[in-house]
ROSE-4610 file (N, C-alpha, C; in Angstrom, 1 decimal, always signed):
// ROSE-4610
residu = [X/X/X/X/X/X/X/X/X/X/X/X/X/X/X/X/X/X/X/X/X/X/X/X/X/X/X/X/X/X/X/X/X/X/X/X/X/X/X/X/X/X/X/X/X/X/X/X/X/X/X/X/X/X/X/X/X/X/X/X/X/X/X/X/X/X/X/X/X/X/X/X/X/X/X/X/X/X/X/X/X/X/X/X/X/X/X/X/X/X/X/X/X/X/X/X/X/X/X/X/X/X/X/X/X/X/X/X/X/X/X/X/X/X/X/X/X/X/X/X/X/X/X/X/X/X/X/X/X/X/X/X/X/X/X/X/X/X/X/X/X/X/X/X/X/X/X/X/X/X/X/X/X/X/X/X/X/X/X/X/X/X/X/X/X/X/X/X/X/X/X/X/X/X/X/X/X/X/X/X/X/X/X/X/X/X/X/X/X/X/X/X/X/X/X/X/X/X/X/X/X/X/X/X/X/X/X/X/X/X/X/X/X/X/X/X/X/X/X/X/X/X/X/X/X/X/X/X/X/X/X/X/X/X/X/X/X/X/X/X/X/X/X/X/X/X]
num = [1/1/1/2/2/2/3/3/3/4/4/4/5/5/5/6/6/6/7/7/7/8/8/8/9/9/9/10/10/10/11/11/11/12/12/12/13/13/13/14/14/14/15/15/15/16/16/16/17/17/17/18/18/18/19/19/19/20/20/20/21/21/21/22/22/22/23/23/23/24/24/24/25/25/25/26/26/26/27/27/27/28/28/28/29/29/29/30/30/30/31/31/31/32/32/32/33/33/33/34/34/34/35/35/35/36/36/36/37/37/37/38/38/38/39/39/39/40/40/40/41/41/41/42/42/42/43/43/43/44/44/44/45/45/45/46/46/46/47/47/47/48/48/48/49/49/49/50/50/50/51/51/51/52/52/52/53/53/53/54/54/54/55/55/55/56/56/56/57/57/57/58/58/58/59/59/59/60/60/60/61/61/61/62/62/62/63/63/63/64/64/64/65/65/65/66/66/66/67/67/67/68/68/68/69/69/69/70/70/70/71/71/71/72/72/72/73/73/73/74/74/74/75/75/75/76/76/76/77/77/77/78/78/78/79/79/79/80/80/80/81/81/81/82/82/82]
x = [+27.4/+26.7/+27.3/+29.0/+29.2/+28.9/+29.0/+28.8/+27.7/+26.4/+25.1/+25.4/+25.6/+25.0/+25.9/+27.4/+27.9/+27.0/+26.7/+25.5/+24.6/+23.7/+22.1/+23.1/+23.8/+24.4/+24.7/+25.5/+25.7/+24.4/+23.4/+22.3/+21.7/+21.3/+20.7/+21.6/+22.8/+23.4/+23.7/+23.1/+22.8/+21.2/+20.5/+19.1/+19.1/+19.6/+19.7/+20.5/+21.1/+21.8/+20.5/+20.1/+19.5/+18.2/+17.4/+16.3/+16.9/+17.7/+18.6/+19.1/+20.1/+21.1/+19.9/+18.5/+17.9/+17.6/+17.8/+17.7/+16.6/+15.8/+14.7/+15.1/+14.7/+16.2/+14.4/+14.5/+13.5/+14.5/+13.1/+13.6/+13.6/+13.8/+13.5/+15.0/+14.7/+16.1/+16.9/+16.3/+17.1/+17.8/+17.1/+18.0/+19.0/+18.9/+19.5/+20.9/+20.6/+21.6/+22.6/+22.4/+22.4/+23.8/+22.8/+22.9/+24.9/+24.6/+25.5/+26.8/+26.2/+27.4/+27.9/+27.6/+28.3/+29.2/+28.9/+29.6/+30.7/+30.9/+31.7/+32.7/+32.2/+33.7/+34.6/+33.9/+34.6/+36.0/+37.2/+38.0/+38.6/+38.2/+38.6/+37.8/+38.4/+38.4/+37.4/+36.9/+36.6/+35.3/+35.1/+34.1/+32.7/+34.1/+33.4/+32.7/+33.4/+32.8/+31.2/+31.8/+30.5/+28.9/+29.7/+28.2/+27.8/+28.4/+28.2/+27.3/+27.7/+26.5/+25.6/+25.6/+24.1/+23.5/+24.0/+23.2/+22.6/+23.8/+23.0/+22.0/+22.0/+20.9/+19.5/+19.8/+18.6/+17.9/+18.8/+18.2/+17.6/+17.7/+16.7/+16.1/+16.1/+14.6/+13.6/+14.3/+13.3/+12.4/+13.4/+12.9/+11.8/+12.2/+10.6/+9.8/+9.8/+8.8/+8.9/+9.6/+9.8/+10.8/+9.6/+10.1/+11.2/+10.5/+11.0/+12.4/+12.3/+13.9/+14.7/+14.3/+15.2/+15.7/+14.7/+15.2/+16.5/+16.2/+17.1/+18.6/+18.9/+20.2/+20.4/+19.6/+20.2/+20.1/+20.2/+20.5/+21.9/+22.1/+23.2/+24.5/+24.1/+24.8/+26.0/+24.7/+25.3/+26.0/+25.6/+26.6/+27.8/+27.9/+28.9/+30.3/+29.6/+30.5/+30.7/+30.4/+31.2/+32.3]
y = [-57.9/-58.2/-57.5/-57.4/-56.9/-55.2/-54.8/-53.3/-53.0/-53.5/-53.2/-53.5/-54.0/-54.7/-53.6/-53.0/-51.8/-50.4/-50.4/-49.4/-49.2/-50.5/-51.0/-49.9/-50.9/-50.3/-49.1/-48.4/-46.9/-46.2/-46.5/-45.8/-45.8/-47.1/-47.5/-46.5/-46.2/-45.7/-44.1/-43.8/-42.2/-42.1/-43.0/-42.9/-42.7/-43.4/-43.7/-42.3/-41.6/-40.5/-39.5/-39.0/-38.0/-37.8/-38.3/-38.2/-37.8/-38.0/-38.2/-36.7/-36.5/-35.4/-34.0/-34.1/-32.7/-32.3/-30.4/-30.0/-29.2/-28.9/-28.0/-26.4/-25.5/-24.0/-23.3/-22.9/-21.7/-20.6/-19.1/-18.3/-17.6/-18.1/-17.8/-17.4/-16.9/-16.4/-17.5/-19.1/-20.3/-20.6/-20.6/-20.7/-19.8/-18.5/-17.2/-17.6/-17.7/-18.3/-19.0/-20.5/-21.2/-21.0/-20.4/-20.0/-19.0/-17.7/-16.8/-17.8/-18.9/-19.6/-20.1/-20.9/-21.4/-20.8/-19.5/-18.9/-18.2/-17.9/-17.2/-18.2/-19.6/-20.7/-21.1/-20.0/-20.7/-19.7/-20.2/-20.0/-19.0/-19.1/-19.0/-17.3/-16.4/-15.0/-14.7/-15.2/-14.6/-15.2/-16.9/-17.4/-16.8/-16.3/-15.7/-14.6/-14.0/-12.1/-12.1/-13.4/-13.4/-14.2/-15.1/-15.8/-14.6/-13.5/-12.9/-11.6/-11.4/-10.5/-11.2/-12.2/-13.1/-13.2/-13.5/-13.2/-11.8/-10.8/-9.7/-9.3/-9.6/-9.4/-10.4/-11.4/-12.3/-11.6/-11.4/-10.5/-9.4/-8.3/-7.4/-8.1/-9.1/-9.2/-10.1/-10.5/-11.3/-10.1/-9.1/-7.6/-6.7/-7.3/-7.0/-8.0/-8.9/-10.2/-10.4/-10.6/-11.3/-12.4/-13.7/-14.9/-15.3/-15.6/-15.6/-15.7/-14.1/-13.2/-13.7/-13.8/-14.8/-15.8/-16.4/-18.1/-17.9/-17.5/-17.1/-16.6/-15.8/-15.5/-16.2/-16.9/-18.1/-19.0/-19.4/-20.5/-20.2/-18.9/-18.1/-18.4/-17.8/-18.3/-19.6/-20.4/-21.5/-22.4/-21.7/-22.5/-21.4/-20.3/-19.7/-20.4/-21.0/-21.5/-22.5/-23.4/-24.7/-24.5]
z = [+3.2/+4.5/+5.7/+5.9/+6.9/+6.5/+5.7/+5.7/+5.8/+5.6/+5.9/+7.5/+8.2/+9.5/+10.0/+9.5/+9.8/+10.0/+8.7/+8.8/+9.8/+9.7/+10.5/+12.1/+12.5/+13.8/+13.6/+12.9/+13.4/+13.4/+12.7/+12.3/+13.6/+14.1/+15.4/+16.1/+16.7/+17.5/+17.5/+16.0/+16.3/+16.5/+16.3/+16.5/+17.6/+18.6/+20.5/+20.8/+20.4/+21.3/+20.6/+19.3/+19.1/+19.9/+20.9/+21.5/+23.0/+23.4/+24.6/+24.4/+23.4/+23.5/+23.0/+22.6/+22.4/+23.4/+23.7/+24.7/+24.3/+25.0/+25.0/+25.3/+24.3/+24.9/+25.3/+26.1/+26.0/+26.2/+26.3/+26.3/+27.4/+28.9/+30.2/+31.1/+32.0/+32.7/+33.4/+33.6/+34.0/+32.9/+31.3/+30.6/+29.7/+30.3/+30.5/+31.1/+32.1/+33.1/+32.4/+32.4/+32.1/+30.6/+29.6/+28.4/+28.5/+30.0/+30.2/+30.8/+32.1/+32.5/+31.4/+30.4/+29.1/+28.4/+28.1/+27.1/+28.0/+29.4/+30.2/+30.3/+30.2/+30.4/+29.1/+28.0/+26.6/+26.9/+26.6/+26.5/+25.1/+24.3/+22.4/+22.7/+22.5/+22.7/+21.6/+20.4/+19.1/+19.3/+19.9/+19.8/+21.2/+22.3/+23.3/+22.8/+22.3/+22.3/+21.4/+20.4/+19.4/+20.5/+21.3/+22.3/+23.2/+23.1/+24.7/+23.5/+22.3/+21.5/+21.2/+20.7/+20.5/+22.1/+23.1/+24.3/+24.8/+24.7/+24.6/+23.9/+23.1/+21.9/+22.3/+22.7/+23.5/+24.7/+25.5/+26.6/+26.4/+25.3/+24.8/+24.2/+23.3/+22.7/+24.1/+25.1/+26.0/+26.7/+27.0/+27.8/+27.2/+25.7/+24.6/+24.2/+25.2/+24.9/+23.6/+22.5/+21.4/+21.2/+22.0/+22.0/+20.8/+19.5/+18.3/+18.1/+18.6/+18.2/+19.1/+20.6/+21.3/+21.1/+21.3/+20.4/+19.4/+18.8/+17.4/+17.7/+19.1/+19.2/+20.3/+21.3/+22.1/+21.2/+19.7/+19.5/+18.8/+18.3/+18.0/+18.5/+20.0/+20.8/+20.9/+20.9/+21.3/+20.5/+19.1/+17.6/+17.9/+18.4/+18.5/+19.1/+20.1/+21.6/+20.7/+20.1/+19.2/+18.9]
């Protein structure tokens, strides 16, 4: 009984952050911004250099309107900076 009702609650309580904590990324120069302030504050030299080529590589694919490809290295990005 108590490990179910353990359960029931944690489940409830990742269900309540995951609607809350998704961010919508586009592939626009606020979240350009945005995207460059982040990875400029990371500290960790290896995880930087890797966010700042997946962003460069976003900003040429945004400068060739290939949303897609953007997406793809601003999301790059941002698992980088973890």
């Amino acid at each position: 009984m108590l490990k179910s009702t353990l359960a029931f609650a944690l489940l409830a309580l990742l269900l309540s952050f995951a609607p809350s904590q998704a961010q919508t990324m586009t592939c626009s120069d606020a979240d350009m911004m945005k995207m460059q302030t982040q990875a400029n504050a990371v500290t960790d030299a290896k995880k930087k250099e890797m966010a700042m080529k997946e962003m460069t590589m976003a900003k040429d694919m945004m400068a060739q309107k290939k949303t897609d490809d953007c997406m793809m290295h601003m999301k790059n990005a941002e698992k980088a900076m973890q």
